[in-house]
KOLMARNU-589043 format. One record per residue: residue number from 0; residue in three letters; chain; x, y, z of N, C-alpha, C in turn. Coordinates in nm, 4 decimals. Layout:
N
{node NUM,ALA,A,{X,Y,Z},{X,Y,Z},{X,Y,Z}}
...
This chain:
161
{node 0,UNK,A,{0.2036,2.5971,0.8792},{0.2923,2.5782,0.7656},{0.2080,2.5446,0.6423}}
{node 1,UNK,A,{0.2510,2.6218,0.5487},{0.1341,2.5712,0.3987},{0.2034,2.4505,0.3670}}
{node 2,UNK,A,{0.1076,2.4010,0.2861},{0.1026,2.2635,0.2614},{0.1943,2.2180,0.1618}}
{node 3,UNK,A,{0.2440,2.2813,0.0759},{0.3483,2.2782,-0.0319},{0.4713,2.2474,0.0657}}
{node 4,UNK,A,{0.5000,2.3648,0.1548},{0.6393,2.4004,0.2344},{0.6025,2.2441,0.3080}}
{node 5,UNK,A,{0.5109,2.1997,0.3579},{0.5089,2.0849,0.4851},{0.5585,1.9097,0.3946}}
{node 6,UNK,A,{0.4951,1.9540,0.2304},{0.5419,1.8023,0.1556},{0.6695,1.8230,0.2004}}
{node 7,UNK,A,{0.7499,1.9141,0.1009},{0.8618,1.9316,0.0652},{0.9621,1.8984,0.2026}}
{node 8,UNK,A,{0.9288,1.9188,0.3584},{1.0204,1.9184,0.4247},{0.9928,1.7316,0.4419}}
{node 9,UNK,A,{0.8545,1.6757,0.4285},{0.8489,1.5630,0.4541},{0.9628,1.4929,0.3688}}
{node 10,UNK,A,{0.9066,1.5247,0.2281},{1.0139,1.4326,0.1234},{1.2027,1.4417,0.1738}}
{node 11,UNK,A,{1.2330,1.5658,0.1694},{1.3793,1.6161,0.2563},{1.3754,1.5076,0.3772}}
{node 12,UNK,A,{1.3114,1.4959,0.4438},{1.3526,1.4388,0.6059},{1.2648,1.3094,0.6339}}
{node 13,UNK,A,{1.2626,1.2083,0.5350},{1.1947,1.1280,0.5652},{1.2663,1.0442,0.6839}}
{node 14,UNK,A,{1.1623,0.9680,0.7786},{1.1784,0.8868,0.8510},{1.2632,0.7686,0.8122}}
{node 15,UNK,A,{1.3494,0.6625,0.8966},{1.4230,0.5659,0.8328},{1.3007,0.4538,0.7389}}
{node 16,UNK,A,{1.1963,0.4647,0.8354},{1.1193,0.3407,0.7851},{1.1098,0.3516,0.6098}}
{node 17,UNK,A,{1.0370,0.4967,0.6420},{0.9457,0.5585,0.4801},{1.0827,0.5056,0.4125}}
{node 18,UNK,A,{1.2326,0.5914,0.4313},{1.3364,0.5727,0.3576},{1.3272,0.4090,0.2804}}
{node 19,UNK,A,{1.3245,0.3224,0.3815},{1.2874,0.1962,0.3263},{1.2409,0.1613,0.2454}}
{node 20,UNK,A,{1.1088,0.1752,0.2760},{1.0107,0.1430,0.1909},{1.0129,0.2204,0.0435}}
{node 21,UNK,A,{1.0742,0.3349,0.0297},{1.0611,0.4142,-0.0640},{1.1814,0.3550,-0.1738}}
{node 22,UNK,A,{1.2818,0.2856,-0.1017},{1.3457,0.1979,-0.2025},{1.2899,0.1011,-0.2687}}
{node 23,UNK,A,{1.2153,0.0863,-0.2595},{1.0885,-0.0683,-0.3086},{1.0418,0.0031,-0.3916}}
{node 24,UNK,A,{0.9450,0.0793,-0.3420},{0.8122,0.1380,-0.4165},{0.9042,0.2499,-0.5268}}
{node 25,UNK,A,{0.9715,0.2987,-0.5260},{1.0725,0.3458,-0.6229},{1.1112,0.2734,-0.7701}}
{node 26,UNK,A,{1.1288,0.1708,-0.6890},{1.2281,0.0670,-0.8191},{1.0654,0.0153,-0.8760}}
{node 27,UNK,A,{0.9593,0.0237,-0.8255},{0.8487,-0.0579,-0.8753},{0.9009,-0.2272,-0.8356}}
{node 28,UNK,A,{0.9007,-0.2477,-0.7377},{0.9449,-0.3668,-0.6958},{0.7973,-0.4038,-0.6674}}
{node 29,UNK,A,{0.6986,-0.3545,-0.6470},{0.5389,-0.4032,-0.6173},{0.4584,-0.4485,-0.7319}}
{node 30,UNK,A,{0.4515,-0.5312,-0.7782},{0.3914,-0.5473,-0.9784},{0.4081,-0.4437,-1.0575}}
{node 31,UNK,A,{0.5467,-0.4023,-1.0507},{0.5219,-0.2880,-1.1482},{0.4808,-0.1200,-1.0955}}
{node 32,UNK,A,{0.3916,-0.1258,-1.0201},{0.3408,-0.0144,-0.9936},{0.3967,0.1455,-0.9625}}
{node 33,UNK,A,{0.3663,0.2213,-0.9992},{0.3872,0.3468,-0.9995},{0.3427,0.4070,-0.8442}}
{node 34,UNK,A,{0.4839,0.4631,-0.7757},{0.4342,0.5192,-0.6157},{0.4718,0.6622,-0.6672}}
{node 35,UNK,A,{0.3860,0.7286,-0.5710},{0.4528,0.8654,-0.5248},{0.4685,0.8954,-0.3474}}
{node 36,UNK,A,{0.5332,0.9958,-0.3598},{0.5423,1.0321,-0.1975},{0.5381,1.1161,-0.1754}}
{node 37,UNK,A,{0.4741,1.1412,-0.0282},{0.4005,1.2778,0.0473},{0.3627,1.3431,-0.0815}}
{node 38,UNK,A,{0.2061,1.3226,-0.0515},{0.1146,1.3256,-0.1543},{-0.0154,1.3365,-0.1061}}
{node 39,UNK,A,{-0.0574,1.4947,-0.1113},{-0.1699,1.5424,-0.0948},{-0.2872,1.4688,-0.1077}}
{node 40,UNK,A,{-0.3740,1.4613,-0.0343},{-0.5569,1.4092,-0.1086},{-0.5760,1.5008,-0.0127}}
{node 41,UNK,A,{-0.6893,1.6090,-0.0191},{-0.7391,1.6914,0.0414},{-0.7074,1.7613,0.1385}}
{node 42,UNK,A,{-0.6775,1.7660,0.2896},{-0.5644,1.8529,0.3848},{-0.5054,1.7436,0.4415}}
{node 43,UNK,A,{-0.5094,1.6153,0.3940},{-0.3886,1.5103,0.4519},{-0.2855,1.4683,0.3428}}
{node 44,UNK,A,{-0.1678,1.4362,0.4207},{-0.0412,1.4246,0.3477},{-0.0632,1.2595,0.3350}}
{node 45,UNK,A,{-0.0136,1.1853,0.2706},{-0.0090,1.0795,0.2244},{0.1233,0.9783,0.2052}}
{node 46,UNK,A,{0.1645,0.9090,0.2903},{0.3287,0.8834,0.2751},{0.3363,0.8348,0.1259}}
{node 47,UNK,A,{0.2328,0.7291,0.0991},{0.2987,0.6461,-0.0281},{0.1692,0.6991,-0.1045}}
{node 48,UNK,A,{0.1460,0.6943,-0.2908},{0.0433,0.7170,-0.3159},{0.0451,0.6318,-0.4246}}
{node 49,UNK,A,{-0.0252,0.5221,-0.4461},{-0.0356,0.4974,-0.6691},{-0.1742,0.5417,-0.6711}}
{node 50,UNK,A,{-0.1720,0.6366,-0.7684},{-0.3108,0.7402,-0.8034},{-0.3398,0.6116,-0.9126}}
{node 51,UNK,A,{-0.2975,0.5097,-0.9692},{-0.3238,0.4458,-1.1142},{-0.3962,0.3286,-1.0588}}
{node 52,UNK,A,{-0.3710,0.3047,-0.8819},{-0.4207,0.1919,-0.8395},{-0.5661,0.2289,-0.7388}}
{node 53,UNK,A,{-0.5341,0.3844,-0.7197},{-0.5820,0.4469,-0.6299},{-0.5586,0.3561,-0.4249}}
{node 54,UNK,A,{-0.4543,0.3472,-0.4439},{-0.3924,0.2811,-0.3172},{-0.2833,0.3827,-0.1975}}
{node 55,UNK,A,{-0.2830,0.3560,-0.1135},{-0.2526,0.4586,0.0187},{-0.1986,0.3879,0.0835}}
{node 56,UNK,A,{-0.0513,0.3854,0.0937},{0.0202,0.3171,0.1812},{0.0792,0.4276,0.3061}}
{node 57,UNK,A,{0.0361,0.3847,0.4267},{0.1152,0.4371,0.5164},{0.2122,0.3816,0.6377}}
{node 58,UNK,A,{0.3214,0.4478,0.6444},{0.3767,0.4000,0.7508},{0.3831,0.4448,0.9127}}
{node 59,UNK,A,{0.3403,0.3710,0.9700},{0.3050,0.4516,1.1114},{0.4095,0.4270,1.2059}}
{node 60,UNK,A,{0.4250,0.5362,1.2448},{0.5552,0.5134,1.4117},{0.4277,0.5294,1.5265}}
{node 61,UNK,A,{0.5122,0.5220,1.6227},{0.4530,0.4851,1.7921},{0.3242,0.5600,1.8277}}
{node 62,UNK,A,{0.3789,0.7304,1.7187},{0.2533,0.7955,1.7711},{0.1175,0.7774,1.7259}}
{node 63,UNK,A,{0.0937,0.6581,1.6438},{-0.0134,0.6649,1.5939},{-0.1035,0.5980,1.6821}}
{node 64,UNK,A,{-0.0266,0.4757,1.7768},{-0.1362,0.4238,1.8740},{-0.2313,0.5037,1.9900}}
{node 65,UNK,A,{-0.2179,0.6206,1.9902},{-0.2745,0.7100,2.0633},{-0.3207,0.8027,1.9654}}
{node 66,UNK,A,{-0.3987,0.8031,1.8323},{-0.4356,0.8923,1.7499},{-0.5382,0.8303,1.6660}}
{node 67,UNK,A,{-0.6109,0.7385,1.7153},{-0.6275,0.6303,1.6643},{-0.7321,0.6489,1.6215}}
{node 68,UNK,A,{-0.8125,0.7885,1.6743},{-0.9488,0.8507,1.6164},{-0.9309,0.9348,1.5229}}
{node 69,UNK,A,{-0.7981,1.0122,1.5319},{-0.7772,1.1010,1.3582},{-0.7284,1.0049,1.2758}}
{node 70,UNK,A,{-0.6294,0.8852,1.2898},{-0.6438,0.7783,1.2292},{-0.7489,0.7539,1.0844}}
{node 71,UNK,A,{-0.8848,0.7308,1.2000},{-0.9743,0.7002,1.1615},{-1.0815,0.7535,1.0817}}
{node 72,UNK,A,{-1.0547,0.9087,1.0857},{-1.1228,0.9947,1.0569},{-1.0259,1.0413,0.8741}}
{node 73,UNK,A,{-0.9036,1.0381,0.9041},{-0.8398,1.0342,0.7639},{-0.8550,0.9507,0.7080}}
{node 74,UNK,A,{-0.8863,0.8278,0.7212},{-0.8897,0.6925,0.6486},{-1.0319,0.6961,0.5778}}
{node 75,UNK,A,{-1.1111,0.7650,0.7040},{-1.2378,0.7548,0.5996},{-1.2150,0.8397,0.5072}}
{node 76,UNK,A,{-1.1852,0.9939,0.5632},{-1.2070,1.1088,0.4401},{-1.1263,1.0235,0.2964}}
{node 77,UNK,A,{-1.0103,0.9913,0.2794},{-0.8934,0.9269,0.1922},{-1.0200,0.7794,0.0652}}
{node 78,UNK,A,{-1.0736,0.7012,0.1788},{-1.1370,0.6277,0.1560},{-1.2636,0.6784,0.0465}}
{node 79,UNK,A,{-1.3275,0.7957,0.0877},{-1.4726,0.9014,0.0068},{-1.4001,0.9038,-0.1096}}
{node 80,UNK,A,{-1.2477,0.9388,-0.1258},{-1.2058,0.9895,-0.2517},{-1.1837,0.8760,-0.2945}}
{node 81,UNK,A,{-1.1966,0.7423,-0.2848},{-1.2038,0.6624,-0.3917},{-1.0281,0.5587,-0.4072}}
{node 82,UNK,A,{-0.9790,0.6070,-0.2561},{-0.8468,0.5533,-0.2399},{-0.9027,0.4265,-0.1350}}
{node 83,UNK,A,{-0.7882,0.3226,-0.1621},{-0.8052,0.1945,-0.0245},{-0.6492,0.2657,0.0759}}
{node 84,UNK,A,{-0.6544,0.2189,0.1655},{-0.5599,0.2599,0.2603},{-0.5160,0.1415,0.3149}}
{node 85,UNK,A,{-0.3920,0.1407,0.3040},{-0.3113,0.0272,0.4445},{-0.2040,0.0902,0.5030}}
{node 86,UNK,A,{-0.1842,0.0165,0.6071},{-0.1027,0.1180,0.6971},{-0.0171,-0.0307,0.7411}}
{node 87,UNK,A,{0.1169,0.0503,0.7756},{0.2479,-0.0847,0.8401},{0.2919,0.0364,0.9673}}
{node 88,UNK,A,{0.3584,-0.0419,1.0321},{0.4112,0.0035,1.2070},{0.5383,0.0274,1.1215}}
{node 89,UNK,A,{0.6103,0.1012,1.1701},{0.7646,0.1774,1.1286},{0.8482,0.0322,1.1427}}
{node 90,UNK,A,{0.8398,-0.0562,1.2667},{0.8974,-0.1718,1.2880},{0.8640,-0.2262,1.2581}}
{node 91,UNK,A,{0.7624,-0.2732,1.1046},{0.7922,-0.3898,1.0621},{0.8377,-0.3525,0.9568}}
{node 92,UNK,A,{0.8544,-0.2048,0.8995},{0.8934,-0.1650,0.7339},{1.0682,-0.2388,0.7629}}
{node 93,UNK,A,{1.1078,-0.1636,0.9090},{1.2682,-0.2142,0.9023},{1.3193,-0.3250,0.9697}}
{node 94,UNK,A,{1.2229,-0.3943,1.0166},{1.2642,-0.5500,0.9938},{1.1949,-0.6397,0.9165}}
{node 95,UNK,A,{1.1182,-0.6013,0.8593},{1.0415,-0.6854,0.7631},{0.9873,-0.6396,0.6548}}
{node 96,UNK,A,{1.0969,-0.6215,0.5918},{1.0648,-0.5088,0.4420},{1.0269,-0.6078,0.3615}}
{node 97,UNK,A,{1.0774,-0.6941,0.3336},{1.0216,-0.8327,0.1763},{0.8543,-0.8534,0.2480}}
{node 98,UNK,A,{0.8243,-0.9042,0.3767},{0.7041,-0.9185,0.3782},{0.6348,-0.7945,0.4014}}
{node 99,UNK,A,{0.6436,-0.6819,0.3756},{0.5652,-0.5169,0.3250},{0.5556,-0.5330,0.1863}}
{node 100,UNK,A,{0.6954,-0.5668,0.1626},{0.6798,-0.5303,-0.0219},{0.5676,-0.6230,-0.0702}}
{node 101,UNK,A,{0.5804,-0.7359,0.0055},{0.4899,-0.8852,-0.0793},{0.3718,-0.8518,-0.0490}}
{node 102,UNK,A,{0.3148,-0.7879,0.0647},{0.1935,-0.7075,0.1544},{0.1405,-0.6663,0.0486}}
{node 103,UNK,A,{0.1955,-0.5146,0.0107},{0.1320,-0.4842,-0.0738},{0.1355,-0.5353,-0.1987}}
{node 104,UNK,A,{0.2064,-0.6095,-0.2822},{0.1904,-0.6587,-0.4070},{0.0473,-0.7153,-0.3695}}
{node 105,UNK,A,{0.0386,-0.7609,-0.2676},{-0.0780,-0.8911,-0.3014},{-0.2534,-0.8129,-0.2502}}
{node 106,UNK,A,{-0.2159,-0.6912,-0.2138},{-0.3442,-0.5995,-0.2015},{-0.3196,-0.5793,-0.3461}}
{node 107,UNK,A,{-0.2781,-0.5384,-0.4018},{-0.2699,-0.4673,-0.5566},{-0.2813,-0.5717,-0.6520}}
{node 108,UNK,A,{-0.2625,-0.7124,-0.6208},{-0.3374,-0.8029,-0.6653},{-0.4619,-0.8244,-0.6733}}
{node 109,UNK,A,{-0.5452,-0.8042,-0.5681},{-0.6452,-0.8393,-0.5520},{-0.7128,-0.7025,-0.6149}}
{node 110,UNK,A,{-0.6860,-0.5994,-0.6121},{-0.7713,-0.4995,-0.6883},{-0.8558,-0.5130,-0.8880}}
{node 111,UNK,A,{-0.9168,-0.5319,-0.9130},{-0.9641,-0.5743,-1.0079},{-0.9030,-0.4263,-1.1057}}
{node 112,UNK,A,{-0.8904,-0.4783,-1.2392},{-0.7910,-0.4380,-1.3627},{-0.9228,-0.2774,-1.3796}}
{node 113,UNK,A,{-0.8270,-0.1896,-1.4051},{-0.9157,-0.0402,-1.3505},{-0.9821,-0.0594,-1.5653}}
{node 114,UNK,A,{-0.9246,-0.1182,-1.6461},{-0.9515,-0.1375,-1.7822},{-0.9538,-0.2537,-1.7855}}
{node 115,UNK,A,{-1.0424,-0.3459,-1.7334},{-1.0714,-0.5198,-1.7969},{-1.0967,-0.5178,-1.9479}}
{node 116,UNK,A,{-0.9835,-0.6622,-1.9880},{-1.0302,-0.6820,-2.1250},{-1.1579,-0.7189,-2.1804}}
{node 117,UNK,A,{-1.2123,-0.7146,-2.2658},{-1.3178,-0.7277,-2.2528},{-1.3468,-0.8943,-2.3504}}
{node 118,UNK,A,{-1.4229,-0.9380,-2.2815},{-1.3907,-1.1180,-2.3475},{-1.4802,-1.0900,-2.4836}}
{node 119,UNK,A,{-1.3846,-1.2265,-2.6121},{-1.4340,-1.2337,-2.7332},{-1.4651,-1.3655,-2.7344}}
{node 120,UNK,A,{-1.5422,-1.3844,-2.8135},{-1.5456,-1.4993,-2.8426},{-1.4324,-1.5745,-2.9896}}
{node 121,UNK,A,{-1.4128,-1.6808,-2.9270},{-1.2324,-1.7225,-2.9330},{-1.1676,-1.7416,-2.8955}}
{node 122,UNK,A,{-1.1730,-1.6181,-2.7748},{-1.0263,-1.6327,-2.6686},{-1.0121,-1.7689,-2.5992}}
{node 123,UNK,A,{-0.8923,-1.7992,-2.6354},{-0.8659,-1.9569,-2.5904},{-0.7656,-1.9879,-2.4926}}
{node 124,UNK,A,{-0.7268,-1.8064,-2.4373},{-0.6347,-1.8205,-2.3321},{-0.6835,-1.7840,-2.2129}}
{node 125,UNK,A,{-0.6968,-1.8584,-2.1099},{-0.7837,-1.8325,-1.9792},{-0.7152,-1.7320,-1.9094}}
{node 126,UNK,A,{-0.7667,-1.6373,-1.8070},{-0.7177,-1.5501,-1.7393},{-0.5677,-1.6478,-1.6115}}
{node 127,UNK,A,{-0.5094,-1.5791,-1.5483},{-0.4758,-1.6635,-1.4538},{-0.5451,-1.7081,-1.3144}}
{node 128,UNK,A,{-0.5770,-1.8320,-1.2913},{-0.6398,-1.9003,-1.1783},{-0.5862,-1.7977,-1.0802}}
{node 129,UNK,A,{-0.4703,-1.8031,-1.0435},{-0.4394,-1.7129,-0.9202},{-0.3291,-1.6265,-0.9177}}
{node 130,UNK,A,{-0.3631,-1.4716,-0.9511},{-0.2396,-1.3913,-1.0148},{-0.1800,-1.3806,-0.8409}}
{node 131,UNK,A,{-0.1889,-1.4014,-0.7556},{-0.1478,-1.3720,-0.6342},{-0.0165,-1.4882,-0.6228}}
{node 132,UNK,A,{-0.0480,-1.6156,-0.6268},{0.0507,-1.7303,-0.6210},{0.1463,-1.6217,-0.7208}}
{node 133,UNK,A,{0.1450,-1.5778,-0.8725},{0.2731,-1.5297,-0.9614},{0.3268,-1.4302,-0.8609}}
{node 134,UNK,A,{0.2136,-1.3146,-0.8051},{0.3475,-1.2576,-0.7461},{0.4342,-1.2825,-0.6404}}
{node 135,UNK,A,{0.3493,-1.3621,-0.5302},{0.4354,-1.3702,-0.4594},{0.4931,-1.5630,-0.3662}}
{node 136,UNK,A,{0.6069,-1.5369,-0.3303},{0.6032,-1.6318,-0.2851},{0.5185,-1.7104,-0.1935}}
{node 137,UNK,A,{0.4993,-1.8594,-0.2126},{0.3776,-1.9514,-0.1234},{0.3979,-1.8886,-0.0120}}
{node 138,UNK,A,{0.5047,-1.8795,0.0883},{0.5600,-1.8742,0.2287},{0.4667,-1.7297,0.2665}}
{node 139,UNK,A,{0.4319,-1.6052,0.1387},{0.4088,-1.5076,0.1938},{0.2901,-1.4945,0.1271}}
{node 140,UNK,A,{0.1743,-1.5720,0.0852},{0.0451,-1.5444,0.0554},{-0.0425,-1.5777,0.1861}}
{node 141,UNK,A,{-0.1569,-1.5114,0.2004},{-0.2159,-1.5472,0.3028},{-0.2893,-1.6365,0.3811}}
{node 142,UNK,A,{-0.2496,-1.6447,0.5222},{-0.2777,-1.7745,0.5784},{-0.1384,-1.8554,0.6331}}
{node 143,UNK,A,{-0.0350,-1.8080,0.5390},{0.0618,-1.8961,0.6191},{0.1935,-1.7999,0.6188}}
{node 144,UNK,A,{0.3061,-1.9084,0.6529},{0.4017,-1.8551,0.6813},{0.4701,-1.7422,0.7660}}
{node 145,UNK,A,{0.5958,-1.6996,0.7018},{0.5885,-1.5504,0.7941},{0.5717,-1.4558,0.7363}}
{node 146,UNK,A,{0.4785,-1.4284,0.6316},{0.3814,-1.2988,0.5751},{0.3851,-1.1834,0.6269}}
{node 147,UNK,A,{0.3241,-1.0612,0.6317},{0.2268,-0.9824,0.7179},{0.1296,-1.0426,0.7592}}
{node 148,UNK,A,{0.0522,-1.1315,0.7062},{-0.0604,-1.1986,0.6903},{-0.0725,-1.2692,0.8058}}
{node 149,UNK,A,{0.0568,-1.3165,0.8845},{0.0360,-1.4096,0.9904},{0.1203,-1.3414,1.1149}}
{node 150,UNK,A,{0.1359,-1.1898,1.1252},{0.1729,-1.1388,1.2356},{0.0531,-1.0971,1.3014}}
{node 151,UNK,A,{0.0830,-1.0662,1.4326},{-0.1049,-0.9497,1.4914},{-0.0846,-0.8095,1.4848}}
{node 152,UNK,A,{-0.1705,-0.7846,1.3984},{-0.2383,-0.6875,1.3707},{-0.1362,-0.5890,1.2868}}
{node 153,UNK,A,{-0.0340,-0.6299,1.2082},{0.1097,-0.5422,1.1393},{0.0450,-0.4381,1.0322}}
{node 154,UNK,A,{-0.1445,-0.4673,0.9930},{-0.1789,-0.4034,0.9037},{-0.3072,-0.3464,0.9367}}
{node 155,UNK,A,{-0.3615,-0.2497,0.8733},{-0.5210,-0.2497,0.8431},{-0.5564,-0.2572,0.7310}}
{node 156,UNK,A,{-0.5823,-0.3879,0.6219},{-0.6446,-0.3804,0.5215},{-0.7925,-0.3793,0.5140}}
{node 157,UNK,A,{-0.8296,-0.2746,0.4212},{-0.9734,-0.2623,0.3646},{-1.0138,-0.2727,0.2982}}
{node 158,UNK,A,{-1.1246,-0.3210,0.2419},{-1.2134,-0.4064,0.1232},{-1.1943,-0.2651,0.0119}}
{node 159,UNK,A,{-1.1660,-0.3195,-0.1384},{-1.1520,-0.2121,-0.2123},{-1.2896,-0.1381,-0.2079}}
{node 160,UNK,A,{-1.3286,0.0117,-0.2307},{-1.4225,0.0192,-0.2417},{-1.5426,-0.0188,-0.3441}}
């Protein structure tokens, strides 16, 4: 199937999870950010994409625990082009959609500003100590609560490149 015809049936027939999640990342419920979906980078499809953050959200069902070497092998190729990748299990997008959404806000936190201001002398307003505490709630920053952060293994996050 060419690759045009294979988005197009993805976007048409998404899975319940993606459906989910695509209500979030839609409204920009993640800081703002700009998603797209099923979204090419080279011969892999891409469930979620912000090209502005260069970030790769995917959602995985059952079959991925047995694929775990093409997995791995897309993550790198995705990774060369200059994208970070995280991935959620289908069951936690639909029982645990606020801690996905807060998930990723707080990777997209931590990514450093793709245009930093550049400091003057003057500026008398300090950056913020911790833009992560603004976005998200204490209960769901990492280390505690019931996060993603404190389930096993609900993610694979990777160091930006």
């Amino acid at each position: 199937m060419e690759q045009r015809t294979r988005i197009r049936a993805l976007r048409t027939n998404p899975t319940r999870a993606e459906s989910a999640l695509w209500q979030h990342l839609a409204a920009r419920r993640t800081s703002g950010v700009r998603f797209n979906r099923q979204v090419p980078i080279g011969p892999f499809i891409c469930d979620f994409v912000s090209r502005a953050t260069k970030l790769v959200v995917e959602v995985d069902g059952g079959q991925h625990g047995w694929q775990s070497d093409d997995d791995a092998r897309r993550t790198h190729f995705i990774e060369q082009q200059g994208y970070r990748v995280i991935r959620f299990w289908n069951n936690d997008v639909l029982e645990r959609i606020e801690g996905v959404v807060a998930e990723i806000g707080r990777v997209l936190a931590e990514r450093p500003s793709p245009n930093p201001s550049r400091k003057r002398k003057g500026d008398s307003v300090p950056p913020a100590a911790n833009a992560t505490s603004l976005l998200l709630p204490s209960r769901l920053r990492e280390g505690s609560g019931e996060g993603l952060a404190a389930q096993t293994t609900p993610t694979k996050v990777t160091p930006w490149p």
